[in-house]
C-alpha positions, 0 to 999 in steps of 0.5 A, a space after each residue: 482473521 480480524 485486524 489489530 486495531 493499531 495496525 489498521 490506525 497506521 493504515 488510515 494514518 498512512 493514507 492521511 499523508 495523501 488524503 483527505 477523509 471523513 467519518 460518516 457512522 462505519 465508514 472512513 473516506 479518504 479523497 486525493 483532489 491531486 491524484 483523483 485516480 489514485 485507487 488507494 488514495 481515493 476509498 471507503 473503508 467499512 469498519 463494523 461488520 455488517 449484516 448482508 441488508 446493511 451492507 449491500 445498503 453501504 455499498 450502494 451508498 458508496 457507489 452513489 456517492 462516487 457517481 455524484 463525484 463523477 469518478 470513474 470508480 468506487 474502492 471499498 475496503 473492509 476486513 468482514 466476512 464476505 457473503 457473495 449473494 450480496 454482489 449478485 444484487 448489486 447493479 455493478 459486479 464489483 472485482 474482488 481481491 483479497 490483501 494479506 496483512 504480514 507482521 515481522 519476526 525480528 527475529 530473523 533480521 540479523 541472518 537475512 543475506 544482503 548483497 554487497 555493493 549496495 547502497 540504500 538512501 532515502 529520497 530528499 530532493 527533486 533529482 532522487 524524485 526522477 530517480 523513482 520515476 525511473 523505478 515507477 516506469 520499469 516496473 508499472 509503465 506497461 500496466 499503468 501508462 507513462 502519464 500516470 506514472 509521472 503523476 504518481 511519482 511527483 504527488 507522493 514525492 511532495 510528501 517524501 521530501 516533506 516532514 509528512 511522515 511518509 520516507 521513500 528509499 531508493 536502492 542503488 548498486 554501483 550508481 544503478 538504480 535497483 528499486 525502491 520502498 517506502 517506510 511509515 512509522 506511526 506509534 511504534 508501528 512500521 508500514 512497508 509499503 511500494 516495495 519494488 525491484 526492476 525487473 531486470 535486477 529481480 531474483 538476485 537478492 536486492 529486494 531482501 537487502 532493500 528489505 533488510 535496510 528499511 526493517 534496520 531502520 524501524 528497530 533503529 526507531 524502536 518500532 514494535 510492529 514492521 507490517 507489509 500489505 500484499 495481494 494474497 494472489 502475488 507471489 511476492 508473498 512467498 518471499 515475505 514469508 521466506 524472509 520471516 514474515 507472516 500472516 496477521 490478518 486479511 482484507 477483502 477489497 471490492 473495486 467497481 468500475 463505473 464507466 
């Protein structure tokens, strides 16, 4: 199931906030020199699909390239067929998951139940950054760590509270924080993207109110397309689809650590 090019140009529009990139034939790069272990600000998409020769040699080429960077890991992305010989020959067994790309049925926005008492506002200045933070550390501290949950937190919020493109929203129900999402819009096209509840408040209708909000706000701003990006493997996609998203097309992600 191949891509819409106009949704994968919102994707690499989307990580321009964050990154550098560069073109070199079928590969895009990006690099973030702030945030350097950042995997999905720092990888390679391969764009053309490839033979099995040719792209074991992309790969190959990739994880060179990283190493010459002294990084610790080398994130290639790419919507081709996957022939898993290749990996077999590979001197590093990458892991690999696959990400489902879910377009929204607008349908259904206008009968989504929110839940009263809530209220939705974008992130504009460094006291709603520490309110993230919070989110962040709920919900990924025991995966990721405190420090880099912090670092996370203040290199995208430099863009949040810039003209970048990129808006974080911060939900809040009766002055308590209850999660966050963030929203990109580029030619008509909305990327959802870091949606989150606290664990403590999940299952009890905050994520399709913070939903509803951050889809009300792209039709505000005349959006075609309202997208989200989500591991094919979490079960987070079943309330997507529940709420009337659906799939549009898949991305294979390779991640190879090199320690």
């Amino acid at each position: 199931m191949r891509l819409d090019r106009k949704i994968l140009e919102c994707e690499f529009e989307y990580t321009k906030c964050f990154s550098e990139f560069s073109e070199d034939e079928n590969v895009i790069r990006f690099r973030d020199h702030q945030l350097k272990d950042m995997y999905y600000h720092n990888y390679t998409y391969i764009q053309d699909t490839m033979d099995g020769v040719r792209l074991k040699r992309a790969i190959e080429k990739e994880i060179a390239l990283r190493q010459s960077e002294k990084s610790s890991f080398c994130n290639i992305l790419f919507d081709a067929h996957l022939n898993n010989d290749i990996l077999s020959m590979l001197e590093f067994r990458p892991e690999i998951s696959r990400s489902g790309f879910y377009s929204y049925d607008l349908s259904y926005h206008e009968k989504l139940k929110i839940k009263s008492g809530c209220i939705v506002k974008r992130v504009e200045d460094p006291e709603m950054l520490d309110h993230l933070l919070y989110c962040d550390l709920q919900q990924d501290e025991a995966h990721v760590g405190k420090d880099f949950c912090t670092r996370r937190c203040y290199r995208r919020g430099k863009i949040y509270i810039s003209s970048e493109g990129v808006d974080s929203y911060i939900c809040y129900h009766d002055g308590v924080v209850i999660g966050n999402c963030d929203l990109f819009i580029h030619n008509g096209i909305a990327k959802i993207e870091d949606f989150a509840v606290i664990p403590s408040h999940q299952r009890k209708g905050y994520g399709t109110t913070i939903l509803h909000y951050l889809i009300g706000r792209a039709i505000q701003e005349k959006c075609h397309t309202i997208y989200l990006v989500t591991d094919e493997d979490d079960t987070a996609k079943e309330m997507y689809q529940k709420i009337g998203f659906n799939k549009i097309g898949e991305r294979i992600d390779l991640f190879i650590n090199l320690k």
